[in-house]
Backbone as CSV, one residue per row, in Angstrom:
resi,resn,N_x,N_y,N_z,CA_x,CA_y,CA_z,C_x,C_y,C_z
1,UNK,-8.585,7.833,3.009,-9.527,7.121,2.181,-10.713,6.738,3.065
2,UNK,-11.884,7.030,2.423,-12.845,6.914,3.906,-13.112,5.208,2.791
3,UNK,-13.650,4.761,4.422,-14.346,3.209,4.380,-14.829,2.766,5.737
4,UNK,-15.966,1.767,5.630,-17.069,1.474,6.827,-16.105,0.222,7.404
5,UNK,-15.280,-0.846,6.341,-15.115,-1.570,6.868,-13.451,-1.916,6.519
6,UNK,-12.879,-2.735,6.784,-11.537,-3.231,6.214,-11.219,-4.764,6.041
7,UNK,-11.246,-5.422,4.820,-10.593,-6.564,4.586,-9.065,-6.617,4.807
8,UNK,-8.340,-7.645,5.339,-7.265,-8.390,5.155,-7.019,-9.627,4.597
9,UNK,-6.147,-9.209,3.493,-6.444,-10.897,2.977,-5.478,-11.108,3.455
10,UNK,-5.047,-12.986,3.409,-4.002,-13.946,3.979,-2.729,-13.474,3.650
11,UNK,-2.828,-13.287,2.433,-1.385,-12.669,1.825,-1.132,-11.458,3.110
12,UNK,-1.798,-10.493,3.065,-1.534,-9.199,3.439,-1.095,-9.423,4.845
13,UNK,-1.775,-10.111,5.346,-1.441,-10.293,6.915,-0.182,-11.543,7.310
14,UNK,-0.111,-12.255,6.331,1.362,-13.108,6.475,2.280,-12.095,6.399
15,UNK,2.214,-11.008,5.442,3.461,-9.559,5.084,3.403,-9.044,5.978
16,UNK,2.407,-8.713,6.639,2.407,-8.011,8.015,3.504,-8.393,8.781
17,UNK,3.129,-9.641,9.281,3.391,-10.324,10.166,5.089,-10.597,10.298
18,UNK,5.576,-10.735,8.582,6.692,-10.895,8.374,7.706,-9.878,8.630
19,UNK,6.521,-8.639,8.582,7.729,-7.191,8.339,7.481,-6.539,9.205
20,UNK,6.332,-7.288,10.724,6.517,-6.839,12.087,5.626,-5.040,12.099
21,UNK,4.460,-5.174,10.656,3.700,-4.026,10.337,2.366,-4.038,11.163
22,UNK,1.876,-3.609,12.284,0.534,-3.817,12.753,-0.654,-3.181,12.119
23,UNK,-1.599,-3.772,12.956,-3.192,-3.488,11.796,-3.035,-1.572,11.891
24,UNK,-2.850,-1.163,13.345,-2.859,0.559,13.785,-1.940,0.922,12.818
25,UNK,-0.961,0.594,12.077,0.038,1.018,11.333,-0.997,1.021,9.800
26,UNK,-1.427,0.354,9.489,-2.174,0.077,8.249,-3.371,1.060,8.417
27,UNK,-3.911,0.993,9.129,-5.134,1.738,9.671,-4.911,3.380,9.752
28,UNK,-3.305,3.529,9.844,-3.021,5.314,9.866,-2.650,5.362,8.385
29,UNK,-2.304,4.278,7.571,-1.828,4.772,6.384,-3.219,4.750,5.793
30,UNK,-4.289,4.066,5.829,-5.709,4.472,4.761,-6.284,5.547,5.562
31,UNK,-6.150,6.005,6.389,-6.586,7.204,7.060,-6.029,8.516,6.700
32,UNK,-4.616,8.501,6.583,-3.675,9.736,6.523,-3.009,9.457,5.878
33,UNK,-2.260,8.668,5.074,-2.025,8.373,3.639,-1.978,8.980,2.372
34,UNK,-1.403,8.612,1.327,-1.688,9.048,0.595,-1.696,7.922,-0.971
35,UNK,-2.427,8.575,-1.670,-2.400,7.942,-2.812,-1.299,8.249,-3.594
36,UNK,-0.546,7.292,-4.076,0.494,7.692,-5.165,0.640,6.769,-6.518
37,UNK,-0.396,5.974,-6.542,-0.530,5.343,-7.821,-2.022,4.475,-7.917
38,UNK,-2.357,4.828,-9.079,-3.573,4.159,-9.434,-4.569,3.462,-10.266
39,UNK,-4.863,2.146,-9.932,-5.281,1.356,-11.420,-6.598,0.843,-11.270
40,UNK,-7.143,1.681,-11.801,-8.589,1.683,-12.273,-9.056,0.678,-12.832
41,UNK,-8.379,-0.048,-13.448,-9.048,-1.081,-14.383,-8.545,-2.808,-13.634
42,UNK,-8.323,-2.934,-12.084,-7.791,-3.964,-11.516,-9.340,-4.602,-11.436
43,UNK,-9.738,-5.365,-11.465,-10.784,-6.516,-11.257,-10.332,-7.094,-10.249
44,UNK,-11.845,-7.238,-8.894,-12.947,-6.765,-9.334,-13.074,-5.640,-8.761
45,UNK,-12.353,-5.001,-7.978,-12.630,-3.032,-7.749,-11.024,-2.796,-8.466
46,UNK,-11.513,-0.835,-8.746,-9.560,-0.605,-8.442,-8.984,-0.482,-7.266
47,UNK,-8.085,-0.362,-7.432,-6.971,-0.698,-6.704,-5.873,0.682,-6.228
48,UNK,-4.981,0.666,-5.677,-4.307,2.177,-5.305,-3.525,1.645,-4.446
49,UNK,-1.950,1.850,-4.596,-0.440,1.971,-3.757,-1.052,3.213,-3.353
50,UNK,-0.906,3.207,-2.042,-1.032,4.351,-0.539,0.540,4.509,-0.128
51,UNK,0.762,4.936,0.175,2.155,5.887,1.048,1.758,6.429,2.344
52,UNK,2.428,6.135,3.598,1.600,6.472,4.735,3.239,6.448,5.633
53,UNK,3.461,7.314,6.215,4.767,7.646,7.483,3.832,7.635,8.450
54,UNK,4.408,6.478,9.459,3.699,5.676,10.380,5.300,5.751,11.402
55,UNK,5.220,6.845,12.523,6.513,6.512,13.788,7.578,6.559,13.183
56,UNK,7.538,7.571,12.160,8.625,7.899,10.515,9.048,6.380,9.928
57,UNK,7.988,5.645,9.987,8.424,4.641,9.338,7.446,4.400,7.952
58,UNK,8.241,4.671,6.592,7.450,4.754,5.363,6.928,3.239,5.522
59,UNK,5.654,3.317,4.497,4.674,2.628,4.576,3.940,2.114,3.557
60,UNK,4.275,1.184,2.655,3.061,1.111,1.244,2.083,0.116,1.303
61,UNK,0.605,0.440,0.796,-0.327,-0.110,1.068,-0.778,-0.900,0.168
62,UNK,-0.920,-1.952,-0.869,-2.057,-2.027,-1.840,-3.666,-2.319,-1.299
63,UNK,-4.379,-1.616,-2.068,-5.661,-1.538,-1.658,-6.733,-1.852,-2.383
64,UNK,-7.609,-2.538,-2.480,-8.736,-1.983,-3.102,-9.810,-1.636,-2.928
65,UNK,-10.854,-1.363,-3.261,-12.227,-0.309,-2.911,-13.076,-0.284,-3.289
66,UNK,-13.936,-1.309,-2.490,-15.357,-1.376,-2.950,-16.536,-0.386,-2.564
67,UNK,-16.747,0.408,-3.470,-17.412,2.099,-2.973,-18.407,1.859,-3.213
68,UNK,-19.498,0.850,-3.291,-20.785,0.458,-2.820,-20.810,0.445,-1.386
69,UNK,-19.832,-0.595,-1.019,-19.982,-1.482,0.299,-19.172,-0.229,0.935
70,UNK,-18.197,0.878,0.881,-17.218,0.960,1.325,-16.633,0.269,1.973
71,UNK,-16.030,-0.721,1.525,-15.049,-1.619,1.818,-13.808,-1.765,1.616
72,UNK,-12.498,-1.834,2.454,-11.825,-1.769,1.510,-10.685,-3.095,1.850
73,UNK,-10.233,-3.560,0.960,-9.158,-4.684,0.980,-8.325,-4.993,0.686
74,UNK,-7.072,-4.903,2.357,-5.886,-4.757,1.992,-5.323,-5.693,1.164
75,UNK,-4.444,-5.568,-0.018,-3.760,-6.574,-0.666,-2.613,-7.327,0.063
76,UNK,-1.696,-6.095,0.125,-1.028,-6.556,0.372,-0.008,-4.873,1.078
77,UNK,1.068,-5.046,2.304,1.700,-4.248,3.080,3.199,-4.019,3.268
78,UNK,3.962,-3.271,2.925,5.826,-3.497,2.956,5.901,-2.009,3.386
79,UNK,7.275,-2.566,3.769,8.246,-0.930,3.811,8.792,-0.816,2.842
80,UNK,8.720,0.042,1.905,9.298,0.364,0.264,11.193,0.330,0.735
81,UNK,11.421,-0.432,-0.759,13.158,-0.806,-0.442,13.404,0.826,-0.783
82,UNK,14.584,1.384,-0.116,15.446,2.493,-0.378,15.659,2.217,-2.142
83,UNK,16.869,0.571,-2.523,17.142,0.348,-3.456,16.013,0.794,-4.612
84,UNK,14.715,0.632,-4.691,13.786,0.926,-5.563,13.102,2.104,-5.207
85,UNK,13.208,2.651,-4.518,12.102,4.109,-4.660,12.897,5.452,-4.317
86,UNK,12.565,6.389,-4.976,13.061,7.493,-4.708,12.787,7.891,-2.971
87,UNK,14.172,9.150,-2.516,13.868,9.331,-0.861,12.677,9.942,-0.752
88,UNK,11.876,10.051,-1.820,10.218,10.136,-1.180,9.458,9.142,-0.979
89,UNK,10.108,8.221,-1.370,8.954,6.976,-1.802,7.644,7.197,-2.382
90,UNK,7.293,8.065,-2.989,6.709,7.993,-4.176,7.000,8.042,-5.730
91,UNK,8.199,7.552,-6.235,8.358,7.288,-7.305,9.484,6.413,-7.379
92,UNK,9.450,5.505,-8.143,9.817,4.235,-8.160,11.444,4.730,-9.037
93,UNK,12.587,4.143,-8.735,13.951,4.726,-9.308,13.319,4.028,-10.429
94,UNK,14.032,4.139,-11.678,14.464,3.818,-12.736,16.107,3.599,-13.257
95,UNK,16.283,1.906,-13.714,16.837,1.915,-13.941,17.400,1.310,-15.470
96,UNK,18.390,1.469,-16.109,18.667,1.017,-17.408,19.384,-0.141,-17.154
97,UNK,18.967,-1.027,-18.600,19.596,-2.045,-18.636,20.897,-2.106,-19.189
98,UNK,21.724,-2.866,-19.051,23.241,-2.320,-18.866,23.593,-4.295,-20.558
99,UNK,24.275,-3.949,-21.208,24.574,-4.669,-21.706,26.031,-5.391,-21.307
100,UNK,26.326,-6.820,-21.298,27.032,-7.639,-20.371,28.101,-8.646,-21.462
């Protein structure tokens, strides 16, 4: 994803921090990354989950993208749970609700 500059918001960098993710780790996933989901209509730019294998360690990004400024600002940063995403980590399992 090209961009001139990079926001971190508080959120994003407390997650960082929590899940031991550095800025060079974030910085290879909007670089070499990939897009795997996307919402156009997030206010006030859209927005885009990135996927990025960083030292084979999967990688999800939220982003958004201000393509005036090229700017872009991380939301927020995790390692996708096994439990929820397919072994690509680009598609989210599905599961049914089970009656109890």
């Amino acid at each position: 994803m090209d961009y001139q500059r990079i926001v971190f918001s508080g959120h994003a960098i407390k997650q960082m921090f929590q899940r031991q993710i550095g800025r060079d780790e974030v910085k290879a996933v909007l670089e070499h990354g990939e897009v795997i989901a996307e919402y156009p209509d997030d206010r006030p730019y859209p927005s885009y989950l990135m996927l990025g294998i960083v030292n084979q360690r999967p990688i999800h990004a939220v982003v958004a993208r201000d393509v005036e400024t090229q700017t872009i600002f991380v939301v927020t940063v995790y390692e996708p749970d096994e439990d929820l995403w397919q072994a690509d980590f680009k598609t989210r399992k599905k599961y049914e609700l089970c009656n109890l």
